[in-house]
matplotlib code that plots the C-alpha trace (Angstrom):
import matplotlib.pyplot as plt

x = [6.1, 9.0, 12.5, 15.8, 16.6, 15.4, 15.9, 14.0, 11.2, 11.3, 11.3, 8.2, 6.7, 7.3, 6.5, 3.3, 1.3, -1.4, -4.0, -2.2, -2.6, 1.1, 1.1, 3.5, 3.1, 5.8, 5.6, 5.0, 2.0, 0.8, 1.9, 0.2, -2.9, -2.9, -2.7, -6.0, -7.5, -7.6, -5.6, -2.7, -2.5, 1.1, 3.9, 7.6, 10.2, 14.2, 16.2, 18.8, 16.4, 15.1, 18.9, 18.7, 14.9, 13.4, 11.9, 10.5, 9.0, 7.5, 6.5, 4.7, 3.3, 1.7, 0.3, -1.4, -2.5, -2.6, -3.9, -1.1, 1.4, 4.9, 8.1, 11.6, 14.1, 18.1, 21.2, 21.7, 23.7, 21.3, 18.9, 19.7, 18.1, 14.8, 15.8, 13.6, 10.7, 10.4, 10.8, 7.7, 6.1, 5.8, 7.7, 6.5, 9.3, 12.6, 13.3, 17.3, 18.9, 19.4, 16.4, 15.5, 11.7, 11.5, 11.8, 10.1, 6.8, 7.2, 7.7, 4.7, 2.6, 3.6, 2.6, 0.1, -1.8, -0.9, -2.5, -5.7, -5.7, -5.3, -8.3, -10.5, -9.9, -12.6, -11.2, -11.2, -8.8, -9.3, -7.0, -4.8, -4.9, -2.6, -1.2, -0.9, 1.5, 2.9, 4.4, 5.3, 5.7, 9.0, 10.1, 10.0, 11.0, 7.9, 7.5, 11.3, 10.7, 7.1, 9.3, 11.9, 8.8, 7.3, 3.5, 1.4, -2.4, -2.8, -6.6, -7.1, -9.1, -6.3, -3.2, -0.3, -0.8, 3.1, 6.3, 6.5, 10.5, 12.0, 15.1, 18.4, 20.2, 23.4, 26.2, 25.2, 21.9, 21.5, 21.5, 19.1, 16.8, 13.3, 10.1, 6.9, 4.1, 1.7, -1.4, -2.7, -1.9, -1.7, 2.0, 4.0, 6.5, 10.0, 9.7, 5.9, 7.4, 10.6, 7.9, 5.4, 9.0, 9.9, 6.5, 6.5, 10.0, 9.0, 5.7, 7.9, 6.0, 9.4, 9.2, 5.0, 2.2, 2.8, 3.2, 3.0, 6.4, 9.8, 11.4, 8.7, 8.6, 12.6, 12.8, 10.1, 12.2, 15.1, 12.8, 12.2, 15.8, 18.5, 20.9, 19.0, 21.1, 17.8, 16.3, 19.6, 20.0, 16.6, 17.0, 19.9, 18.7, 15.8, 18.2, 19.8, 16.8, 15.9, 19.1, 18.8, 15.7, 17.4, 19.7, 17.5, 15.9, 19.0, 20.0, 16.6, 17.3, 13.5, 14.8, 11.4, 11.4, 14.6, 14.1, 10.7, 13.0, 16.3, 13.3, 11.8, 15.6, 16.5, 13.3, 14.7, 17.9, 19.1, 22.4, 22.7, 26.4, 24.9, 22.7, 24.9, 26.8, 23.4, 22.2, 24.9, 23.8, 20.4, 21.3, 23.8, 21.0, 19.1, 21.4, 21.4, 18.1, 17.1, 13.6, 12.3, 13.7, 11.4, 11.3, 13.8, 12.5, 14.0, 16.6, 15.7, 12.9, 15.5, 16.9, 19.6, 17.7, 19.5, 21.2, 18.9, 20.0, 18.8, 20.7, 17.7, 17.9, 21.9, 21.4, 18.8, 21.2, 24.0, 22.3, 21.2, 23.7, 25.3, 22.8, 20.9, 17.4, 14.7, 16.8, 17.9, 14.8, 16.2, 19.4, 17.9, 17.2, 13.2, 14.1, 15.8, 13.3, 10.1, 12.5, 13.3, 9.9, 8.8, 11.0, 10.4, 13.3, 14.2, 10.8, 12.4, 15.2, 13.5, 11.2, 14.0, 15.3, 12.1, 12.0, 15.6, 15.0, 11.6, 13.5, 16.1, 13.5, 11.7, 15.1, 15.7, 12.3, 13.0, 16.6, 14.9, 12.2, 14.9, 16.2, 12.8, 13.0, 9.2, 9.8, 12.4, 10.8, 7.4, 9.0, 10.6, 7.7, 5.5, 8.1, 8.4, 4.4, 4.3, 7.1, 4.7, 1.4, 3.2, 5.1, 2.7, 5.6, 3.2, 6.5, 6.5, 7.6, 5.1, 2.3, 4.8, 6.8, 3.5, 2.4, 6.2, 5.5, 2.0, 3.3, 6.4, 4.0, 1.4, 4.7, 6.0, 2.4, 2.4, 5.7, 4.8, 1.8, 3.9, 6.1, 3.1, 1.7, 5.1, 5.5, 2.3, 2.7, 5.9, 4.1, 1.7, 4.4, 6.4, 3.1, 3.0, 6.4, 6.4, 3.4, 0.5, -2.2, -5.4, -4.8, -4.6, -7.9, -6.9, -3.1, -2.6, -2.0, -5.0, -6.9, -4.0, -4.0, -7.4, -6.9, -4.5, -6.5, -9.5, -7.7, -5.3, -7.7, -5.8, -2.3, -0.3, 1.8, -1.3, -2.4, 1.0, 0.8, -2.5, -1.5, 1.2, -0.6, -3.1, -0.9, 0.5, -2.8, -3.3, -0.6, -1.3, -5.1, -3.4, -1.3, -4.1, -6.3, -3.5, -3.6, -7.3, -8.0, -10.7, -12.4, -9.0, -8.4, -11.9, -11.4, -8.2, -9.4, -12.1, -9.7, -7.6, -10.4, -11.4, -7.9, -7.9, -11.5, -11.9, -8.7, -9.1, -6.8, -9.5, -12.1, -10.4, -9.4, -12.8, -13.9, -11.6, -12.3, -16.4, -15.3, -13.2, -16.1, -18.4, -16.3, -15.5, -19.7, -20.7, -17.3, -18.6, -22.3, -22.1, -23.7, -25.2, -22.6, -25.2, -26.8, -23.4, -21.5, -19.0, -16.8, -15.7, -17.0, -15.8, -18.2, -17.5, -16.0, -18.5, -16.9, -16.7, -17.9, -20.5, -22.1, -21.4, -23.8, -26.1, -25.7, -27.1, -26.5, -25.3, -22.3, -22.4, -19.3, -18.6, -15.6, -14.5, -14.5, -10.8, -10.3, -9.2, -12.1, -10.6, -12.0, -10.4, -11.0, -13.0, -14.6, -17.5, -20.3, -22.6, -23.3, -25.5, -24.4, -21.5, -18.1, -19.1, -18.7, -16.8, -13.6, -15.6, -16.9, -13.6, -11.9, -14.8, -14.9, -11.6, -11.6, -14.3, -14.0, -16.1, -16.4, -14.6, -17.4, -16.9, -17.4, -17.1, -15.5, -12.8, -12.9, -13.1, -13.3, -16.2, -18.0, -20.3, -21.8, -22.8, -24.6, -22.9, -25.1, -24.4, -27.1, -27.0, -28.8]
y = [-32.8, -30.0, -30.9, -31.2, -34.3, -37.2, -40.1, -39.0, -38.0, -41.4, -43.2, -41.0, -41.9, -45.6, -45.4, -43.4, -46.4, -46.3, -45.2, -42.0, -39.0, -37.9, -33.9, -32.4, -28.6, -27.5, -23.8, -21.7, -20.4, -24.5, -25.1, -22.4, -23.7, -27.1, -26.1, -23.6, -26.1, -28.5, -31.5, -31.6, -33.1, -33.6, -31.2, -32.5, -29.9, -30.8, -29.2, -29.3, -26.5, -24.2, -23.8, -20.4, -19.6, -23.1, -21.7, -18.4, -20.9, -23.2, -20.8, -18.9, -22.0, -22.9, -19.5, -20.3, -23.8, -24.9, -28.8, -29.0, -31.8, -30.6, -32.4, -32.2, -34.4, -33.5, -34.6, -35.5, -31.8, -29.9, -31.0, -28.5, -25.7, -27.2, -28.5, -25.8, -26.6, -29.7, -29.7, -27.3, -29.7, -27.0, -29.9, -33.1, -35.5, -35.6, -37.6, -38.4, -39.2, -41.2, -42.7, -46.5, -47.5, -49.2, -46.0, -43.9, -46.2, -46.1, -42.5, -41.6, -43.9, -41.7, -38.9, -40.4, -41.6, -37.6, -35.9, -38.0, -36.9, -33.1, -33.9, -35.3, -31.7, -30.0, -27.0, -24.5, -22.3, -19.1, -19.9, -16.7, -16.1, -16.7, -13.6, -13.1, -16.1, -15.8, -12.3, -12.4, -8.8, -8.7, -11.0, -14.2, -16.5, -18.7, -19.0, -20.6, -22.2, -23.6, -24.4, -26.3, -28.7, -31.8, -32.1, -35.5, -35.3, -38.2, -39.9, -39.6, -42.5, -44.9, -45.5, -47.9, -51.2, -52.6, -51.6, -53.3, -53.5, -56.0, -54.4, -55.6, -58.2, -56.5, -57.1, -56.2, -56.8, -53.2, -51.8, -54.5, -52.2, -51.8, -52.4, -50.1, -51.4, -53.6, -52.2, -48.3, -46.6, -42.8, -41.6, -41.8, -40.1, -41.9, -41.6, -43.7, -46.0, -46.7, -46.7, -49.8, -51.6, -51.9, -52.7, -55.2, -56.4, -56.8, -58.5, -61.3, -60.1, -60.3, -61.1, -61.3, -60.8, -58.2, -54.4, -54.8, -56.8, -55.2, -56.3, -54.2, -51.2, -50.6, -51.4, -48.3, -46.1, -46.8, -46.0, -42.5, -42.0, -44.0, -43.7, -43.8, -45.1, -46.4, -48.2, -50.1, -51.1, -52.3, -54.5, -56.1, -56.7, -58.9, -60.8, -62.0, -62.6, -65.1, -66.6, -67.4, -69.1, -71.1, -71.8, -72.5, -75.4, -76.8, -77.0, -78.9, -81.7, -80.2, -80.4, -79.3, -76.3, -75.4, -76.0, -73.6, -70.9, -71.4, -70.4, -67.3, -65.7, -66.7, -64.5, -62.0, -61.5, -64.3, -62.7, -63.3, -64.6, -67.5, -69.3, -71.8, -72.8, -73.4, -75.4, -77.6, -78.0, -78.6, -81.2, -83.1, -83.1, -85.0, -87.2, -88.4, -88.6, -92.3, -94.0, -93.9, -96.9, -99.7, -102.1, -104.9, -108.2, -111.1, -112.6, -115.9, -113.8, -110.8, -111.2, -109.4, -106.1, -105.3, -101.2, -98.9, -97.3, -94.0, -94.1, -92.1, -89.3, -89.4, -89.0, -86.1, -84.3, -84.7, -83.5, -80.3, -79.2, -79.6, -77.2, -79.9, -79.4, -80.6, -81.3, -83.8, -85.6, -88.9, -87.5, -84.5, -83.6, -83.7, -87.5, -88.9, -87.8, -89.1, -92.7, -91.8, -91.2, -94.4, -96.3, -94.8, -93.4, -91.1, -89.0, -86.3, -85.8, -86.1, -83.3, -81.1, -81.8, -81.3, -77.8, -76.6, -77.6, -75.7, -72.3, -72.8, -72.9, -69.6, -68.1, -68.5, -67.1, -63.9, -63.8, -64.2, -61.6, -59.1, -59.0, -59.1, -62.4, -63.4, -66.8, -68.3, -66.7, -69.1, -71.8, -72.2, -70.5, -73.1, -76.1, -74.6, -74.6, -78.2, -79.6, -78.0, -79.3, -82.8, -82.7, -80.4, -78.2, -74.5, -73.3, -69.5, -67.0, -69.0, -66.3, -63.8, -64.8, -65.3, -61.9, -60.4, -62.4, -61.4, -57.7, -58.7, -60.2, -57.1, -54.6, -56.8, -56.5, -52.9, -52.5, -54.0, -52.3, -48.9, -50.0, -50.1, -46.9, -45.1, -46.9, -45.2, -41.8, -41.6, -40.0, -38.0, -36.5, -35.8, -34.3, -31.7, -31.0, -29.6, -27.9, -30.3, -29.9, -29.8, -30.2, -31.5, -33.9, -37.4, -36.8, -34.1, -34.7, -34.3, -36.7, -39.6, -39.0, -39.4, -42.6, -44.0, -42.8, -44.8, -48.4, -46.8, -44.2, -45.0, -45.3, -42.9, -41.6, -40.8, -38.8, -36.9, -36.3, -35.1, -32.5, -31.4, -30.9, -28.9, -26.4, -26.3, -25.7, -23.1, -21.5, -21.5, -20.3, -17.4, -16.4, -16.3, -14.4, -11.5, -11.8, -11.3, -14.8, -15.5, -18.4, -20.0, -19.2, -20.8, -23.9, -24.3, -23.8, -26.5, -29.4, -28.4, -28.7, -32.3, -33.1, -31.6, -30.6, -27.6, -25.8, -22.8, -20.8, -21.9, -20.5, -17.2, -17.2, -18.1, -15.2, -13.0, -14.8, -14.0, -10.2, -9.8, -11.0, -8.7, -6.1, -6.8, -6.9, -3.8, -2.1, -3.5, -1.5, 1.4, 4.5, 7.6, 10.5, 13.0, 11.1, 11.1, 13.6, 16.0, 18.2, 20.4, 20.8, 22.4, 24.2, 22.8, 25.5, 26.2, 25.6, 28.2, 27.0, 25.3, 28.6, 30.6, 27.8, 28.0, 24.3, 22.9, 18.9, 16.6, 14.0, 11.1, 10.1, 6.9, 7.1, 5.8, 7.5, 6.9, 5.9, 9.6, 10.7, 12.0, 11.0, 8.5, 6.5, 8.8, 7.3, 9.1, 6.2, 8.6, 12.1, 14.4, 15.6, 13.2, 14.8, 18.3, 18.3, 15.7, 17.1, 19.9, 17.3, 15.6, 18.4, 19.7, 16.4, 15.8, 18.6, 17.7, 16.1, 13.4, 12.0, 8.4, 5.8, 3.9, 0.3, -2.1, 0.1, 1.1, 3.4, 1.3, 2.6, 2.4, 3.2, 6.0, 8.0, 11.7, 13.4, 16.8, 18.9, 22.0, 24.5, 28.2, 31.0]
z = [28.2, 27.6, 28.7, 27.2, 28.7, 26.2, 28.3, 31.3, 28.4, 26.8, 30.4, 32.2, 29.1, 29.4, 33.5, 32.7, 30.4, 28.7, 32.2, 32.4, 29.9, 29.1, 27.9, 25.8, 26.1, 23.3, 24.9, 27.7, 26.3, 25.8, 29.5, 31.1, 29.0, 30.3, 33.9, 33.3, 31.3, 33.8, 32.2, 34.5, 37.9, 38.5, 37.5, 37.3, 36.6, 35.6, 37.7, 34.5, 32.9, 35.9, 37.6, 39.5, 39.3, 40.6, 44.2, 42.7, 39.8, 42.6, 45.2, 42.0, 40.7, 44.2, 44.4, 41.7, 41.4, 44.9, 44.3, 41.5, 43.1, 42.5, 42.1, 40.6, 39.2, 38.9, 39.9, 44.1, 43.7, 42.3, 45.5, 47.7, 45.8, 46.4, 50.2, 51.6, 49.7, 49.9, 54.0, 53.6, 51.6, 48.8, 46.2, 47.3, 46.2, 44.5, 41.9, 41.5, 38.0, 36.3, 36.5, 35.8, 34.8, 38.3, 39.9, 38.0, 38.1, 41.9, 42.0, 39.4, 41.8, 44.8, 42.9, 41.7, 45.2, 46.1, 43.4, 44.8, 48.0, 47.2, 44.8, 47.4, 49.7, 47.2, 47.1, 43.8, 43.7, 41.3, 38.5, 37.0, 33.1, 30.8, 30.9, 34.4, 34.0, 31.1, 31.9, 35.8, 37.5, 38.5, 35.4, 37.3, 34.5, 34.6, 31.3, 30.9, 34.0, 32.6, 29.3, 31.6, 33.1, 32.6, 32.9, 33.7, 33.4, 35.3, 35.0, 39.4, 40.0, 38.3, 39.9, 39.9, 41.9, 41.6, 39.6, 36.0, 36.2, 39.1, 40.8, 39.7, 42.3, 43.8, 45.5, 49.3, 50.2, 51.7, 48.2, 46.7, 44.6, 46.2, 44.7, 44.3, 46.9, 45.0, 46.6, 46.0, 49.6, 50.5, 50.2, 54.3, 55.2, 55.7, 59.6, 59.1, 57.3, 59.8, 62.3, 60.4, 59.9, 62.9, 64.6, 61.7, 62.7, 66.1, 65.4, 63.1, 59.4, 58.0, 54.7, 54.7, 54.0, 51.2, 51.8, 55.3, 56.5, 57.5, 54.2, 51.8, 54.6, 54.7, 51.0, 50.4, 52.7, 50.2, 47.4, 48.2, 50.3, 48.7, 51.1, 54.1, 56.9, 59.0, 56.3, 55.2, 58.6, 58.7, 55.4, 56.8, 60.0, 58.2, 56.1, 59.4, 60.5, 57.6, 58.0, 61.5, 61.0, 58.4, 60.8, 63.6, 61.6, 60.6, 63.8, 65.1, 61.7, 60.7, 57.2, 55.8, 57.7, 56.7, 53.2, 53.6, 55.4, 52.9, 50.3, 51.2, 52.1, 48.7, 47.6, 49.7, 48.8, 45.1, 46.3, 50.1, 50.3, 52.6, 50.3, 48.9, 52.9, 53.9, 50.8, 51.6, 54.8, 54.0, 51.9, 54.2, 56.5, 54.4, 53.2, 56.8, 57.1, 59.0, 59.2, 62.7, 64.7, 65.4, 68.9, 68.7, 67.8, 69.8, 68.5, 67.0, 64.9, 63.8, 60.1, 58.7, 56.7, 53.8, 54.0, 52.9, 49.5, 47.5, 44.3, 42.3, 45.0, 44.9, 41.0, 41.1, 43.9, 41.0, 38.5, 40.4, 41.6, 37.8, 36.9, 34.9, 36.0, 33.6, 31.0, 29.1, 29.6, 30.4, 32.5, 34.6, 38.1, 37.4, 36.3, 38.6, 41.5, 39.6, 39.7, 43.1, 44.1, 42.3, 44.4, 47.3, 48.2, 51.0, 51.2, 53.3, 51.1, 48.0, 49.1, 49.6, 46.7, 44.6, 46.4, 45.4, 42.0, 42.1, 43.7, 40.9, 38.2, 39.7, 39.9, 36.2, 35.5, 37.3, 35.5, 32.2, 33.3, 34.5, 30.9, 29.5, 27.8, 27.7, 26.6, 28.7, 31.7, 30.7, 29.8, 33.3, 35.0, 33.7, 34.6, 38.4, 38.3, 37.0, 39.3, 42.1, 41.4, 40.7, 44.0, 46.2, 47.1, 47.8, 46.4, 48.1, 45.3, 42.4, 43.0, 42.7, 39.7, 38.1, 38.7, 37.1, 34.2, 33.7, 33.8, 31.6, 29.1, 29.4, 29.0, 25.5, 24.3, 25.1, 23.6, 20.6, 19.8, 20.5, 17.8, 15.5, 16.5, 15.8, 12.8, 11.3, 12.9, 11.2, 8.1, 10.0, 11.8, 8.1, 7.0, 10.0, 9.3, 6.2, 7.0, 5.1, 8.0, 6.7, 2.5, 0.5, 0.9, 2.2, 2.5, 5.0, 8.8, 10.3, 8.0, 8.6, 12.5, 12.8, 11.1, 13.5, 16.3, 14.9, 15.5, 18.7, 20.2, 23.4, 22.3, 24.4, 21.1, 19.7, 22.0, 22.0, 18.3, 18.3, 21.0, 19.1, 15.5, 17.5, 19.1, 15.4, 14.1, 16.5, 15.7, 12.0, 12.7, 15.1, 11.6, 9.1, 12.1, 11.8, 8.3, 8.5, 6.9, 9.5, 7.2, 7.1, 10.5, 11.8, 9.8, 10.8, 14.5, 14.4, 13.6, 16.6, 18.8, 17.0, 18.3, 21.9, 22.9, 25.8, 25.6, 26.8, 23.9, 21.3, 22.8, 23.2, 19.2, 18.3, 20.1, 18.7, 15.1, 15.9, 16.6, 13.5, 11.0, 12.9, 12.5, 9.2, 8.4, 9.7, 8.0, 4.7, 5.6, 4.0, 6.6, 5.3, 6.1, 6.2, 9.7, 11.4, 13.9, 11.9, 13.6, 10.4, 6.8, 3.9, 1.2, -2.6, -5.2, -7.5, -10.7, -13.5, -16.1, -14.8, -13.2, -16.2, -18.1, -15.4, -14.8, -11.2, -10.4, -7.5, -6.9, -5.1, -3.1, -1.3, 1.1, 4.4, 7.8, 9.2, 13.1, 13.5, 11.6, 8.2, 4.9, 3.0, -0.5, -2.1, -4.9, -7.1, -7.3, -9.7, -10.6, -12.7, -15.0, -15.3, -14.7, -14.1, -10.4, -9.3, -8.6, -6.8, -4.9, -3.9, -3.0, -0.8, 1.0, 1.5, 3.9, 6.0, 9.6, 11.5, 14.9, 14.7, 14.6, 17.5, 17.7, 20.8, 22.9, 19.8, 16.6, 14.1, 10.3, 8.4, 5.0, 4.3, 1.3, 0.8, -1.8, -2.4, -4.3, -6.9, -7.1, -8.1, -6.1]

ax = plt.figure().add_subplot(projection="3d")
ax.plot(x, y, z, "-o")
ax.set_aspect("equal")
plt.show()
């Protein structure tokens, strides 16, 4: 990941979990290598960082990676430079800031269930090199806008199946915060979407089954168009809906029916301004609830029945409505219905009742869930599932608000085990810092990440730390290359690729690491001069004394051939006589000329020896 904004860095990274492969590419160069290497699916860039150049950076980047799914993320201003693109479908979605961990997961999902459909097309488009890239004709500022990007290797064949983070209640229903769909679809458009809500309003799938009833359709609209006039609309429309079934029952006395519809809008909507007028009226309703009359008996065999009293079921009302629910023990709601239900009490309106207080409990769990308070949100999950086992209720939302907790309970264990994991990176990351890689033995960075990776091998910071100390071990095994320390270099290079097998920049140092020793092995071979091209030579001066002694013998010089083909390091390896000829011998050579030796395509230089010898006519 490269951005400068932190808290859309920290909250990707939270959205992404741990079945999706987050990359941090801390340069161009590292970005670039990603998308050739393969790793990345999805590509999000911050509008904050690209500014000017963001439709020359996408149309580019399409050019080039045609299955890569595009997106960007900015403030609602900063939209328009991308309008065009995205109506072509070039950048698939827009993702607006800030952004919550709600709607992030959804979007990442959408992405997600995009990237999948491109990678069923199976189509391989020739990738362009790094260079190509990396240094645009016409200056094209990839690499800044490549710098300015987020990338998500996503694993394809897992996806998100619901969002982790339950929208907020507000104050209108028509901005109640949607929720990601909780089953793995291709992405619609908005206009498909309108279309299944309203075929779903007009078939009555209000509210249910999941995924496919008005409520969800308009709510995903929202998800991907905020303000969308349509889908608002649409959600309101199915609130009134809800409440005129309420309503509806209320007005035919079917107090169990009512209490069933008052339920599922209070799933809907916790904040519908309705709720509590028609609790009311549910409960007057059953407060004059009457058993069925029976056939008059004749007078002399009628008796005076005693009025029929509920004062467990007036009790329980009390207590509910004081907010006193299961507790205290002796004195709650939950209390005074068992009584009422052991005396037989009002049925009907002990039913009710029992459901309210089951709604209530529900309610509490999702408040407590919202704030990510794992143990409340049990503790009154598990009394909502008790009250309705023990009253047969099949409250509606129970599946549900098991389901949030489960994912609030997977999320806590998640985040604690992230604590842990950055708790013991913390020295690995100190390490890397200050430039302990590799040594010293059992207290460098490599050796202590690979120890955290042994007990979190899945950990999602691990696996951006040991991106990061390979791109810096690259770049250290790129220094000691051009300092011609190729063992260095090569060992240096093999604990990157321990970290992040396949990259495609390793293999190209390697290479280059593999031509430099060969190079540097046939340089150290030392050629016979004599065999090779020369274009001039110079004949020795016979020296004086030498010739007036009548003194004959040979020098042999060992001296390289330079990449222009002068001679160079002249060193006398052995003569005869010793120190007669050798300057001579020097001065002769230093005048000669050969063809450059020519190695892989290059003039390289290289070692030879020549035996100059001294004889008189």
């Amino acid at each position: 990941m490269i951005s400068a904004d932190d808290a859309l860095l920290t909250t990707l990274q939270q959205s992404a979990g741990p079945e999706h492969v987050l990359w941090h590419a801390p340069s161009a160069e590292a970005a670039v290598e990603l998308l050739l290497g393969g790793h990345c699916g999805i590509l999000i860039a911050d509008m904050q960082v690209v500014r000017s150049d963001s439709a020359a950076l996408f149309e580019r980047l399409q050019t080039q990676f045609p299955e890569l799914v595009m997106l960007a993320t900015g403030r609602r201003d900063e939209e328009g430079a991308v309008a065009g693109l995205i109506s072509k479908g070039s950048v698939y979605r827009f993702l607006h800031k800030p952004v919550s961990p709600a709607r992030a997961n959804l979007f990442l999902a959408t992405a997600t269930r995009r990237c999948h459909e491109l990678s069923q097309t199976g189509s391989s488009p020739a990738l362009a090199s790094v260079k190509q890239l990396a240094e645009p004709a016409n200056r094209i500022p990839v690499i800044g806008g490549i710098a300015a990007a987020v990338l998500l290797a996503v694993a394809l064949t897992v996806y998100f199946t619901r969002s982790d983070e339950p929208a907020a209640p507000s104050a209108s229903p028509v901005a109640t915060a949607p929720t990601a769909p909780t089953s793995a679809q291709p992405a619609r458009s908005t206009t498909e979407l309108l279309e299944n809500a309203r075929q779903a309003f007009d078939a009555g799938r209000l509210s249910a089954p999941p995924n496919d009833n008005a409520l969800d359709l308009y709510r995903s609209v929202l998800a991907i168009e905020a303000d969308n006039a349509t889908a608002q609309t649409g959600v309101q429309d199915v609130l009134d809906a809800l409440e005129l079934q309420v309503m509806q029952a209320l007005q035919a006395r079917n107090a169990p029916n009512a209490a069933r519809a008052l339920s599922v809008l209070q799933s809907a909507d916790p904040t519908h301004p309705e709720i509590a007028p028609l609790r009311e009226q549910l409960l007057a309703l059953s407060r004059s609830a009457r058993p069925e009359p029976v056939v008059a008996k004749p007078a002399e065999q009628r008796k005076a029945s005693p009025t029929r009293t509920t004062p467990n079921t007036d009790l329980a009302r009390t207590r509910l409505a004081a907010g006193r629910l299961i507790e205290p023990a002796d004195d709650s709601a939950l209390f005074h219905l068992r009584a009422a239900r052991d005396a037989k009490e009002d049925e009907s309106a002990n039913r009710i009742l029992a459901t309210d207080l089951g709604a209530r409990l529900l309610a509490q769990a999702r408040a407590s869930i919202a704030i990510s308070d794992a143990a409340q949100a049990r503790q009154a999950y598990a009394a909502a599932v008790a009250i309705d086992r023990e009253f047969e209720l099949a409250l509606p939302d129970l599946v549900e608000v098991g389901g949030e907790l489960d994912d609030l309970s997977a999320a806590s264990a998640q985040a604690a085990s992230s604590r842990a994991v950055v708790e013991l990176l913390a020295p690995v990351i100190r390490l890397r810092e200050t430039g302990q890689l590799i040594r010293p033995v059992g207290n460098n960075a490599f050796d202590s990440l690979q120890q955290v990776a042994s007990q979190y091998p899945n950990a999602a910071e691990v696996r951006a730390e040991q991106q990061r100390l390979a791109f810096t071990l690259i770049d250290n095994a790129r220094t000691a290359f051009a300092a011609r320390e190729l063992e260095q270099a090569e060992l240096l290079l093999g604990r990157a690729e321990e970290l992040v097998p396949r990259m495609s920049s390793t293999r190209s140092l390697r290479d280059q690491i593999a031509a430099a020793k060969e190079e540097r092995a046939a340089a150290s071979r030392v050629l016979q001069a004599a065999d090779l091209p020369r274009k001039r030579e110079a004949a020795p001066i016979y020296p004086p004394d030498a010739q007036r002694k009548g003194t004959e013998g040979w020098v042999d010089i060992e001296f390289t051939i330079g990449m222009d083909g002068t001679t160079q390091e002249l060193v006398v390896r052995e003569a005869q006589p010793a120190g007669v000829f050798d300057k001579a011998a020097i001065d002769a050579l230093r005048k000669w000329r050969f063809e450059p030796v020519i190695r892989n395509g290059a003039a390289v230089n290289q070692r030879a020896v020549l035996r100059m010898r001294f004889a008189l006519d």
